[in-house]
C-alpha positions as CSV (number, residue, x, y, z in Angstrom):
1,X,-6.6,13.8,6.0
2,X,-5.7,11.8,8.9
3,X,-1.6,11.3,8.7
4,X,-2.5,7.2,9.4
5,X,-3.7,6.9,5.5
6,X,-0.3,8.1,4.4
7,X,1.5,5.5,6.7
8,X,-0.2,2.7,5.2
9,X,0.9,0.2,2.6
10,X,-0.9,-2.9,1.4
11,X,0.7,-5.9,2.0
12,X,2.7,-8.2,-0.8
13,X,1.2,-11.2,-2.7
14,X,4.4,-14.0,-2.1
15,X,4.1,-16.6,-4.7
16,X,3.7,-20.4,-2.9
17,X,6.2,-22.6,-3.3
18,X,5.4,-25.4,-5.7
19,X,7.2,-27.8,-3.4
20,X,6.1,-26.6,0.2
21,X,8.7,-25.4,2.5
22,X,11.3,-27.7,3.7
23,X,14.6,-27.1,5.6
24,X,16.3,-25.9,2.7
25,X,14.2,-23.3,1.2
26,X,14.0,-22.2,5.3
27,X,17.4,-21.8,5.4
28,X,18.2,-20.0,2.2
29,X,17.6,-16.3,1.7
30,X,14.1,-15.3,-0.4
31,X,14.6,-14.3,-3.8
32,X,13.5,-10.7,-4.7
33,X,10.5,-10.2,-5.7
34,X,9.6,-10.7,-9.7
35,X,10.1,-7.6,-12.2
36,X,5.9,-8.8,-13.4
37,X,5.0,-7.8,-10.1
38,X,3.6,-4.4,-10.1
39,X,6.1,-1.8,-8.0
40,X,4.4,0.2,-4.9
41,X,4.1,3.9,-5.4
42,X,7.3,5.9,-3.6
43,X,6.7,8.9,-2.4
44,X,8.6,11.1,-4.7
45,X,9.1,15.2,-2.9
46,X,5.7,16.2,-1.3
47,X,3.8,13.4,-3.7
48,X,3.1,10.7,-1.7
49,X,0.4,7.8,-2.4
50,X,-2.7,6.8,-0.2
51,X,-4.6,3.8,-0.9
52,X,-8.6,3.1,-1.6
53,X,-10.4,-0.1,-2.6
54,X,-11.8,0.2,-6.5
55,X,-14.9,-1.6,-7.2
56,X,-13.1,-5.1,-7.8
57,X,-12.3,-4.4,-4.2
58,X,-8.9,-4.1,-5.0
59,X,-6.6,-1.5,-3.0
60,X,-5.3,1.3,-5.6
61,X,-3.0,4.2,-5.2
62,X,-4.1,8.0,-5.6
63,X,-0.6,10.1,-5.7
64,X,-1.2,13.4,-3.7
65,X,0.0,16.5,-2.9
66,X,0.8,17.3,0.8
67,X,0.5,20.4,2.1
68,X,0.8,21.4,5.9
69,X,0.7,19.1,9.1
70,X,-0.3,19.6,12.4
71,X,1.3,15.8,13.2
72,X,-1.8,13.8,13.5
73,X,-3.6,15.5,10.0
74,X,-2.1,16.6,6.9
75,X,-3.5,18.9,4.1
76,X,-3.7,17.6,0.7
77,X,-3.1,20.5,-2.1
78,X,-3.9,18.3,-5.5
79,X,-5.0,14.5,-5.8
80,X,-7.6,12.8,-7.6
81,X,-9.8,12.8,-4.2
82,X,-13.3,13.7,-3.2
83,X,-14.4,15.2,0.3
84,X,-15.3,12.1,2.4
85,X,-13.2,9.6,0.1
86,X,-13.0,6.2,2.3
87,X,-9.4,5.8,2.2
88,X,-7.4,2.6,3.6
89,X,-5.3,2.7,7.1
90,X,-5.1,-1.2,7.8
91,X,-6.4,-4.2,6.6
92,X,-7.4,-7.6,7.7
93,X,-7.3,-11.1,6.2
94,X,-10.8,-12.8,5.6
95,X,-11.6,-16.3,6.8
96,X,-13.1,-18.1,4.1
């Protein structure tokens, strides 16, 4: 797998301010993010997570299993993937 699908991370929802941003809110440092947001996958030892798009379109984690690297691809060892899996390395914002 190319080493750019383990580097990449979907970006965070941030909730909109009900009031807009004014000086203040500019000013102040942003609050953490909510516990009700889900968390990202870590990569915990040699498990690390790449991303796809389900069929909602939605990105998801699959947790794999890294093997060896060669700097530009690595080998997976385990995961829940198939040969030729589309897997995310970036993503763009739409215009409605």
């Amino acid at each position: 797998m190319p080493n750019v699908a383990l580097r990449f991370s979907p970006p965070v929802q941030r909730e909109k301010s009900q009031s807009g941003t004014d000086f203040i809110a500019s000013i102040l440092p942003r609050r953490p993010p909510r516990r009700s947001q889900p968390l990202q996958p870590q990569s915990m030892g040699n498990l690390s997570p790449v991303w796809y798009l389900d069929d909602n379109g939605f990105p998801k984690p699959i947790m794999v299993k890294l093997g060896a690297s060669d700097g530009r691809m690595t080998q997976i060892l385990e995961g829940d993937l198939t040969v030729g899996q589309a897997l995310l390395v970036d993503m763009e914002k739409s215009s409605p």
